[in-house]
N, C-alpha and C positions, 0 to 999 in steps of 0.2 A: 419196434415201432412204439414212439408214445405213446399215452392215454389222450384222449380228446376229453374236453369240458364236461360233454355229455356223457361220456364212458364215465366219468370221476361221480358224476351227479347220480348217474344211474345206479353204482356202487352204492350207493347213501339210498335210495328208494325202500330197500327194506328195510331201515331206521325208521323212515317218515311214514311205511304203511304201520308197522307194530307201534310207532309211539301214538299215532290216530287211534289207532285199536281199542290200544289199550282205555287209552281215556275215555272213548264213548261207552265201551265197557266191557271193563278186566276180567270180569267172571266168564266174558265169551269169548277170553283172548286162550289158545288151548297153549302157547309159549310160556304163558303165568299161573297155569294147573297148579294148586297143590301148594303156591309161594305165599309167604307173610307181605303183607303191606311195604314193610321196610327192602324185601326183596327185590318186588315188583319194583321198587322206587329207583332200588341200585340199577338194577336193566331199564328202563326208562336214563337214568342217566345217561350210564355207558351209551347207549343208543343218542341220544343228547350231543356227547362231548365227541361220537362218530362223526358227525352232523357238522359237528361246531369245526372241525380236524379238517374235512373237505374242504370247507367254505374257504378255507384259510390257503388254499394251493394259489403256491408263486412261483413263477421261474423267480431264482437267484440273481440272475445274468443272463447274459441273451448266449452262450451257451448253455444254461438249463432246459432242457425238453419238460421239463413239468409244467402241466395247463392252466393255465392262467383262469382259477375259479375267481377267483377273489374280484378279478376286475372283468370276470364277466357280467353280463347285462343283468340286473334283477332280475328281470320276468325271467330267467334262466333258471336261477335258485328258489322263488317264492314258494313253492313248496317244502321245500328244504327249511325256510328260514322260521315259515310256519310249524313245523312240528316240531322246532328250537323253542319257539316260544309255548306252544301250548304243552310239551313234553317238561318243562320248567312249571307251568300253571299246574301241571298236575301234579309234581315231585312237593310243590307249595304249597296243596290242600291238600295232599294225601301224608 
């Protein structure tokens, strides 16, 4: 059976809780223990370009089973598209 929208979105939620985390603040994130700056920045991305990779699901063709994120509803992703943007604001000041 496919993934549904929400199964794809859901997948991405632990991107969106640790790249909030991180930013309100990385000394209480216990995933970034121990990491340099430049570290933290690389996992902040990766987590980023996770993000960026969902938002982007297309069926090919109307035989593809893949779910249609990209041309789902905003309010669907707006969390999603926020921890794009402020996971980038932090990768820019840190």
């Amino acid at each position: 059976m496919a993934q549904t929208v929400t199964e794809c979105l859901s997948a991405g939620s632990d991107s969106v809780t640790l790249i909030n985390s991180i930013n309100t603040d990385a000394s209480a994130e216990y995933a970034v223990a121990g990491m340099t700056q430049a570290k933290i920045n690389e996992l902040v991305q990766r987590n980023v370009d996770h993000l960026e990779i969902i938002l982007l699901y297309a069926p090919v063709d109307s035989d593809d089973d893949t779910p249609n994120v990209a041309g789902a509803a905003d309010s669907k992703k707006t969390t999603h598209v926020a921890a794009i943007t402020t996971g980038n604001a932090y990768i820019a000041a840190n």
